[in-house]
Phi, psi and omega in degrees: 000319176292000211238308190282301154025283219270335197282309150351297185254025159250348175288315167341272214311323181289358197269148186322135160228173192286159153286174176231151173290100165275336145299038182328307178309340159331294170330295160357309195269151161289130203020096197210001178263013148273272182352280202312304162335309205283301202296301190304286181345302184297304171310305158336288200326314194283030185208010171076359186271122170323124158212165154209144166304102170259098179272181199177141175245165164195149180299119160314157170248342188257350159261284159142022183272141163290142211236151147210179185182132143252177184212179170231164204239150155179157247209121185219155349295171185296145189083332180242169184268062188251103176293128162220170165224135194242127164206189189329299227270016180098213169243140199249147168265096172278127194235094146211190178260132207284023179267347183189119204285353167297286145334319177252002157255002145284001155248352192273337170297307191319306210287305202287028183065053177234118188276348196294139172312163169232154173240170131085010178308148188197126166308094184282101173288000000 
């Protein structure tokens, strides 16, 4: 019984998890999410994983200001077509195609409960 009991809680402990932002403390700071974005991407790169920066604007409905935010998009586990997209508030699985930042940044606004169309998305190379 101890035995599976401990076989059990190494299957837990192994199974894939998201990456994470090692500059996490970025987050932190005020309008830091290009930064923060540029720094995850890179830490992705070093592992091979597709990612890209996506910035994107959209009207607040409740100021009536024009907005802007990036996040970075990227495809986990390594190898498979799984979309996610990462900022301050983590990662999200976003299902669109990464053929357009445009796309993956109106659903990636959606999920995070933000309903306002977005304009002006773009891929920061």
């Amino acid at each position: 019984m101890k035995q599976l009991i401990a076989f059990l809680l190494l299957l837990i402990t192994s199974c894939s998890t998201l990456p994470t932002n090692p500059d996490w403390w970025m987050e932190q700071q005020i309008n830091a999410c290009l930064p923060t974005a540029i720094a995850f991407k890179e830490s992705l790169n070093k592992y091979g994983i597709w990612s890209e920066v996506v910035r994107y604007s959209w009207i607040d409905s409740t100021t009536h200001k024009a907005r802007g935010h990036a996040m970075v998009a990227y495809l986990y586990p390594k190898g498979q077509n799984q979309l996610w997209t990462y900022d301050s508030m983590g990662s999200y699985r976003t299902r669109a195609f990464t053929n357009s930042a445009a796309n993956v940044a109106q659903y990636a606004h959606r999920i995070r409960g933000n309903p306002e169309p977005i304009f002006g998305a773009e891929y920061i190379k």
